[in-house]
N, C-alpha and C positions, 0 to 999 in steps of 0.2 A: 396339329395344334402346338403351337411355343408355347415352352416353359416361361411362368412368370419369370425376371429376374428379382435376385436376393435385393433388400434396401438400399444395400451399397452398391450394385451393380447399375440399381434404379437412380441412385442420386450421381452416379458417374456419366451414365445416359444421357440423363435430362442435363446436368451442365454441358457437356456434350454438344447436344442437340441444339439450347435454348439460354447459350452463357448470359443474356439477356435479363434471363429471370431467377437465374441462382439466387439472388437476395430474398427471393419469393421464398424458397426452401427454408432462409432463418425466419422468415416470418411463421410458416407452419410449425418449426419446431419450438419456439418462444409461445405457441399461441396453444399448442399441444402440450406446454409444460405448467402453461397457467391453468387447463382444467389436469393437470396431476396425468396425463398422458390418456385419458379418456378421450371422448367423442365433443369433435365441434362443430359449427356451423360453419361451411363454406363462404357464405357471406360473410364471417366476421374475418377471413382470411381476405376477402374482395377488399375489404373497408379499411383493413389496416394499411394494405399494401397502396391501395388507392391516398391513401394520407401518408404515407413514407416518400410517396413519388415513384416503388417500386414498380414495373410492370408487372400485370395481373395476367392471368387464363382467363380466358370466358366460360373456360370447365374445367375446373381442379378433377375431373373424374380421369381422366388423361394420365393421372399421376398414381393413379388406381391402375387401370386396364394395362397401359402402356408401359410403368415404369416401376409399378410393385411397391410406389412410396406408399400411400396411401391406401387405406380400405373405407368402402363405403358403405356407412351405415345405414342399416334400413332402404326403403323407399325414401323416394325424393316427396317432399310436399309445399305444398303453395310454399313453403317459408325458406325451399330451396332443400339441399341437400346437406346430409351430415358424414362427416368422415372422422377415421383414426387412423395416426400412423401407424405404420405396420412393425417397425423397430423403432421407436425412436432415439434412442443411444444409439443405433448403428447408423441412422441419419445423420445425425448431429457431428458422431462423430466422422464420417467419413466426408462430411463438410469442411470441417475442422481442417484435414488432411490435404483436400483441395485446396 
């Protein structure tokens, strides 16, 4: 079984992998700092990006499993899924650096 990677390893990854959706990432972290870096709805992460013009996931859980950004909170229910970043200063800033 791999080791998750660190936040920073994760947001290196995913630009990486998906330079397409990097703006995706400032949206998580602006959207993670407006509830005070607690837990939010994956939808409101779909809805923002979707009005920015940014490219979306069809599963921010990917950012979870795969890339160690995120953690997912709870079960998923009808209202969709809830996530927390997992650093988010070390997201942000290892954004920042990129």
């Amino acid at each position: 079984m791999s080791q998750q990677p660190s936040p920073r390893q994760g947001v290196r990854r995913f630009v990486s992998d998906l330079p397409d959706h990097a703006q995706l990432l400032w949206i998580i972290c602006q959207v993670a700092r407006d509830q005070q870096g607690l837990e939010f709805a994956g939808r409101r992460i779909y809805e923002e990006a979707l009005r920015r013009g940014v490219p979306v996931l069809t599963n921010l859980g990917v950012l979870a499993t795969r890339y160690g950004i995120l953690e997912k909170v709870g079960p998923s229910t009808a209202r969709g899924a809830y996530y927390r970043v997992i650093s988010l200063d070390e997201v942000a800033d290892e954004l920042n650096r990129l």
